[in-house]
Structures are given as C-alpha cells and as structure tokens.
C-alpha positions in Angstrom: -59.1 23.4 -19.2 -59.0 21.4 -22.5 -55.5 20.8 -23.5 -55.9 21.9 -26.9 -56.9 25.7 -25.6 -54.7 25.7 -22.7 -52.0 26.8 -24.7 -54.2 29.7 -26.2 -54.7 31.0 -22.5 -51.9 33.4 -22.3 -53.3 35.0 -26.1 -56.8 35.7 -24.6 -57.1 39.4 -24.3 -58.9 40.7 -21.6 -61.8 43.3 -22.6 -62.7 46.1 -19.7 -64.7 47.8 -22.2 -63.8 51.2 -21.0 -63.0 52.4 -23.8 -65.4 50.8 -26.9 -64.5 52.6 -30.0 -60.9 51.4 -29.0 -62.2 47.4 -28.1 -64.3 47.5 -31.3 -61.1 48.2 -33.4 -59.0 45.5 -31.6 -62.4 42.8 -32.1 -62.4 43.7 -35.6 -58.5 42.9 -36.1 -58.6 39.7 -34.7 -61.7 38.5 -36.6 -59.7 39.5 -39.3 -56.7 37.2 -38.5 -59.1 34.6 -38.5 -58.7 31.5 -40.7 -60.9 32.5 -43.5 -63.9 29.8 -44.0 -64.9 28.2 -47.1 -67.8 29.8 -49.0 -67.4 28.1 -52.1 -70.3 26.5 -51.9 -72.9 29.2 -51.1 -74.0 32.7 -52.3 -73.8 35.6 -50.3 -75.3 38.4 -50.3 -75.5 42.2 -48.7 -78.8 43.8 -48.1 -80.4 46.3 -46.7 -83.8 45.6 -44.7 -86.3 48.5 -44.6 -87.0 49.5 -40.9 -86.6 52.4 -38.8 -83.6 52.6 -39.2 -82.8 50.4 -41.8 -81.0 47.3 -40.9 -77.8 46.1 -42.8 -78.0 42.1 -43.2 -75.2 40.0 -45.0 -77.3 36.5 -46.2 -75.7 33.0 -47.0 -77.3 30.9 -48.8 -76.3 27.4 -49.2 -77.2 25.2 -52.3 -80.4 23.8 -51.8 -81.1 25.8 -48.7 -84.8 25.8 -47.6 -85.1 26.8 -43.7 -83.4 29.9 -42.3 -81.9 31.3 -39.4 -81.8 35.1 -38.3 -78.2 35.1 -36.7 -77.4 37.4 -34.1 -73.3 38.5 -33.7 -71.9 37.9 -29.9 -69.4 41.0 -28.7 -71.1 42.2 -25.5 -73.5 44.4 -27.2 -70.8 46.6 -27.9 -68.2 44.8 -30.4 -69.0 42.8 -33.7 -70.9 44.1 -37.3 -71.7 41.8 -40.2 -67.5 41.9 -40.7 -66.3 40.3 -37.6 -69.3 37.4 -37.9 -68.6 36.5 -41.1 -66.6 33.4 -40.0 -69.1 32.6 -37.5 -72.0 32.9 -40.4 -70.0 31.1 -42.6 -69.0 27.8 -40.9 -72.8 27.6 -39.1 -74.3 28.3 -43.1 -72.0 25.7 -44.1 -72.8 23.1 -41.0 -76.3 23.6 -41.3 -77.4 23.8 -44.8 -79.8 26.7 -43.7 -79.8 30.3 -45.3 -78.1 32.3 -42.5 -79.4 36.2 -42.5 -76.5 37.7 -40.6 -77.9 40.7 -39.0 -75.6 43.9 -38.2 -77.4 45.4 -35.1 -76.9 49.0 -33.7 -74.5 48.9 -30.9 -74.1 50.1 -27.2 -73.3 53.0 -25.9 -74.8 54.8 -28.5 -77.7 52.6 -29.2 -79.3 51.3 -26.0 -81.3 48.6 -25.3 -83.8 48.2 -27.5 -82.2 49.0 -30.1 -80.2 45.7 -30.9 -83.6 44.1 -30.4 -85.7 46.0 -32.3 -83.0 45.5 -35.2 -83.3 42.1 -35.0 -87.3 41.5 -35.2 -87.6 44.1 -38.1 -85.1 41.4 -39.8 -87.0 38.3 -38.2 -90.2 40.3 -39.8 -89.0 40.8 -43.2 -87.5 37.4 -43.1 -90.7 35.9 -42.7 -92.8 38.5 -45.3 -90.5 37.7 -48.1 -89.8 34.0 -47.8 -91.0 33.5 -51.2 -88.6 36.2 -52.3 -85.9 34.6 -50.2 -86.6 30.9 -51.5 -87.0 29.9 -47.7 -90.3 28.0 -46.2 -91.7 31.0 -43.9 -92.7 28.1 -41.4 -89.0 27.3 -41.1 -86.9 30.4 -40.1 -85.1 30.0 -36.5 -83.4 32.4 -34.7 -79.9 32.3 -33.4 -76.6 33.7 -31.7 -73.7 33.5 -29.3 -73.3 35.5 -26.6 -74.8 38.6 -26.9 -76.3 37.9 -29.6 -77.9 34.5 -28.1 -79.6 36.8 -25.7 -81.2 39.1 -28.5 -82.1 35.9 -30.4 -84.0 34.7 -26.9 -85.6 37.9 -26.4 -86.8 38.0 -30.3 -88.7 34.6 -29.4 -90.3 35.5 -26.3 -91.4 39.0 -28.1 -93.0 37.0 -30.8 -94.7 35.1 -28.6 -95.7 37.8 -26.7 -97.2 40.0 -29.3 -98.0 37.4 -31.9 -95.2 38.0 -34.5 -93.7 35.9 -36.7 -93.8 32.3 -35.7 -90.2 30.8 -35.1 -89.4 27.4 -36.1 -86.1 27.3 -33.1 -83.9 29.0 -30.9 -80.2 28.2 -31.6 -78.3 30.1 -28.4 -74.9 29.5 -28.2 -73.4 30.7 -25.0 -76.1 33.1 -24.3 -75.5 36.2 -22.0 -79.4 36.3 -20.6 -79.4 37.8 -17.4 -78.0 41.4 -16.2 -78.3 40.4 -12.3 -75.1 38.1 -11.9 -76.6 36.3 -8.8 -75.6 32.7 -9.8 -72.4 30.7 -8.5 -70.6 31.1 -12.1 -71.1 35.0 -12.2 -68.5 35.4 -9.5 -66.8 32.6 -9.1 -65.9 30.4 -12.3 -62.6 31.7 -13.8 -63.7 33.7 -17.0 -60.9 34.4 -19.8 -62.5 37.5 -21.0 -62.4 39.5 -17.7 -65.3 37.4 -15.9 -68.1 39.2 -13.6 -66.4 43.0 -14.5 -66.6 42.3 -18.0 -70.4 41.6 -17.8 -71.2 44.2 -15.5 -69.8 46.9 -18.0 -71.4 45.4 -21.0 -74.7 45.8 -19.4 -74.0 49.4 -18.1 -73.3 49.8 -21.7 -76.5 47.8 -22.8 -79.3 49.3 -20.5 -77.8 52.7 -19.4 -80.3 53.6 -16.7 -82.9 51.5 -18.0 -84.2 48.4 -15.8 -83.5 45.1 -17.2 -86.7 43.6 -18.2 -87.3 40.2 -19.7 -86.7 41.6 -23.6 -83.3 42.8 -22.1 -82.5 39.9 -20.2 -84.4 37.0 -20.4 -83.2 35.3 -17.7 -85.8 37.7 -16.1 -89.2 36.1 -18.1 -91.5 34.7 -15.6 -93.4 33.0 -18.1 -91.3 30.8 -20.9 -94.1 28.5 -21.9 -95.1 28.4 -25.9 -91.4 29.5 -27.1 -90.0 27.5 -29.6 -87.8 24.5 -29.2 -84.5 25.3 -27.9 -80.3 24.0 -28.4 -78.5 26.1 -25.5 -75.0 25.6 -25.4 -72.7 26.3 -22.3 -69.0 27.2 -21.4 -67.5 25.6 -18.6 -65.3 29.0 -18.3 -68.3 31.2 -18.7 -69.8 33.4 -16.5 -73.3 32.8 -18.1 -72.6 28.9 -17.1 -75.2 28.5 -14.4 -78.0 30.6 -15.7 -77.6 29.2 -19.3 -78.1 25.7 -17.9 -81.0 26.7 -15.5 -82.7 28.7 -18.5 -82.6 25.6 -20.0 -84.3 23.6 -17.1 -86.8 26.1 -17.1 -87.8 26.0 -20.5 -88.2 22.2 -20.0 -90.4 22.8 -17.0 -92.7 25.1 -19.2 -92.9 22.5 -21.2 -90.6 24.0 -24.1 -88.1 20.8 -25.9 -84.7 21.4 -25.8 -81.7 20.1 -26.1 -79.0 21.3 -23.9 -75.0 21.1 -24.3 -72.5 21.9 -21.7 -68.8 21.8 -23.2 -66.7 20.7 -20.6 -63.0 22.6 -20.3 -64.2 24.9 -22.9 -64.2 29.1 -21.9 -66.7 31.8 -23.2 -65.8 31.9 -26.6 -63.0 29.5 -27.3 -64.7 28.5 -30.6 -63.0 31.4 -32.1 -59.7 28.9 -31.7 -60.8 27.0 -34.9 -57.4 24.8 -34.5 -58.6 23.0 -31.7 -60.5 19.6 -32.0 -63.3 20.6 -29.8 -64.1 24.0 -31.4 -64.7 22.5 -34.7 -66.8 19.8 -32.8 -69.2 22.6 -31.3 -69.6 24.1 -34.9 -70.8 20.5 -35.8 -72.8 20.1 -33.8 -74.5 23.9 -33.4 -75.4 23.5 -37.3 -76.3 19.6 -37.2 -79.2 20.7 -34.1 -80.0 23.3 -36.4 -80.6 21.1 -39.7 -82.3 18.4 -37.7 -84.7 21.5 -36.2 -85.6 22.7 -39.9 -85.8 19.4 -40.7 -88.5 18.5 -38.7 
C-alpha cells in the first residue's frame, strides 16, 4: 500500500449495499466533507437535457474551453448525483481545460440497466447537436468516468459505434467496473477496501436485476472492440476491476484501438477521493493532461 493512504485504511468504510437509500446518504456526506475545489476560474452551469426522461446535467466550462467530455459519476450504479461529483468534475474541468458536462444518471434499484446508459447517450446526443450552442468543436467531445461510471462511458462508445451515433473524440475510464462475471484473479483475490468481490456482486444485482449482462452492461463482454475511439484506462492495484481493466486495455490494442494505459501501483479503488496524498493529486494530473493532449489532437 502507498504510505501516504495507508494511514487512511482504517477510515475506508465498507459498502454492502444492502440497504441503498441508507449508503446513498452516507456517500453524499462524505463527498460533502470533501476539500472543496477551486472553480474560480470556470463557469458552471445546471441544465436540464431534453430526453425521455429528461436528464439533469451540471456543465463546467473553463476559460477558453473548446473540446468536451460527457463525465459519468462512479458509486456502483447505485450512489453519486451531480452533488457528490462535483469535486471530481471540478479538479478534471480544471486539469484538463475541457468543458466537463457532468451528467446525473437514474440510479439502481429503481432504474435498471439501461437506464444509466440511456441517460448518458441522450446527453452524449445533445452534447454533440448543440456544440455551437455550447461553444465546443462537435468533433471534439470525449466521454469519461470512474468506476461505474467508466463502464457507462465504455458502453456509450461501443453503442455509438454500433449504431452510428455521435462520433467520440476519446474514452477517459478511470477505474472502470466493466465486467459483471468476476472470473479474473483480482475479482476474488486482491484485497479490496470497499468490500472487494461482495461489493461488486451486489452492485450488479442492483444494476441488471434479472437481466443478462450484455456488452452495453458490461463491456468486458464486447466481442468486437475494433473502431472505438482512443482510450486512457487507469487501474488500482487494490481494485477488484484490476485484471480485467488492464486486459480490456490489451484488447483494445489488439483491435487496433490506441490507448494509453496506467496502472497505479499501491493505490485502492477509489483512493483519489484522499486529495491529501501526493499520488491522488498526481492521478488527477495526469487523467486531465491525457485528456487535453486527446482534444488536442
């Protein structure tokens, strides 16, 4: 473990997610303890994007912002709203220089799979229909997201691809959760802060209810991943998603996809949140420097 979050160990809660109303309330308070970030150079802005139904969206806009990123909360697919991500959004506005476009998704339980996806293209959609309206190139809007919501950002690419949506510039996934099957070495075995392969197996119960996983659930499951836009993928040593981030990753590269992959050595799933430590506020750097160097190019 890194020395600067081994003292943070003992803080870590653990999340059964037996009881979500009651987890969502205790996510919410610690995002809220968070060190606030610094906005003061960027607008931001809360919208509402027509779909069905309509789709809250918080959007921050650097100065001299052109590219975009539609950013996808992390929490399981149960926890986090446009609230809880604001530090996130923030500090990846601020690294980046890109327009963030926050997006506050219908949660598990009571929304199932697809509803957190379909959220998310009507807002990738929009995104790219009023770019003019948004002061944002339409060629240049990436999609992104930690945990959950790296596996909703993944599944947005490969359903663009698939039925011919809005072209995406990147895919910025940041500790993605993309497979529901748990069959790799870190699933059972690596030592997980946040309650390891039990914690996963109840956020997909919560995700998919009796519906089978397909690739636009977990895409980990995608047979084909050529044509998907250039990828960063970022990986926890401490994460159960370890192994199957990293060999997503390879397989993009063998389809012939570019990417650039990260794996954070003595880090845990989610230890960013622990802005104190040296290492977090490195993987903030460097998620928004791959992300201005993608909408740069």
């Amino acid at each position: 473990m890194h020395p600067e979050l081994e003292p943070f160990i003992p803080l870590v809660p653990r999340v059964d997610l037996a009881d979500p109303l009651t987890d969502r309330r205790n996510f919410a308070a610690r995002a809220a303890a968070a060190p606030a970030p610094d906005t003061a150079n960027m607008a931001i802005e809360d919208r509402t994007v027509p779909a069905d139904p309509d789709v809250p969206v918080r959007i921050y806009r650097p100065h001299q912002a052109q590219g975009a990123i539609v950013w996808l909360h992390g929490g399981s697919w149960v926890m986090g709203d446009l609230d809880t991500e604001h530090p996130w959004a923030a500090r990846i506005a601020a690294a980046s220089g890109a327009v963030v476009i926050s997006v506050g998704y219908r949660l598990a339980p009571e929304h199932r799979f697809p509803a957190a996806l379909d959220d998310a293209y009507a807002v990738l959609t929009w995104a790219a229909q009023h770019a003019a309206e948004l002061g944002i190139d339409p060629a240049r809007i990436a999609v992104g997201g930690h945990s959950a919501g790296g596996s909703i950002a993944a599944a947005a690419a490969l359903r663009a691809r698939d039925q011919q949506g809005p072209p995406i510039h990147f895919q910025l996934l940041n500790e993605p959760g993309l497979d529901d099957r748990q069959e790799m070495w870190s699933a059972g075995d690596v030592i997980d802060l946040l309650g390891g392969r039990e914690h996963c197996a109840a956020a997909w119960r919560h995700y998919l209810g009796s519906t089978p996983a397909t690739s636009y659930a977990a895409p980990a499951r995608a047979t084909d991943l050529s044509g998907l836009p250039p990828a960063y993928i970022a990986s926890a040593e401490f994460c159960p998603y370890r192994d199957v981030d990293i060999t997503y990753g390879l397989r993009l590269l063998q389809a012939g996809v570019s990417v650039e992959l990260r794996q954070w050595p003595g880090t845990f799933h989610g230890s960013q949140a622990i802005l104190s430590a040296e290492v977090s506020q490195r993987q903030f750097a460097e998620l928004g420097a791959a992300l201005r160097r993608a909408l740069a190019e």
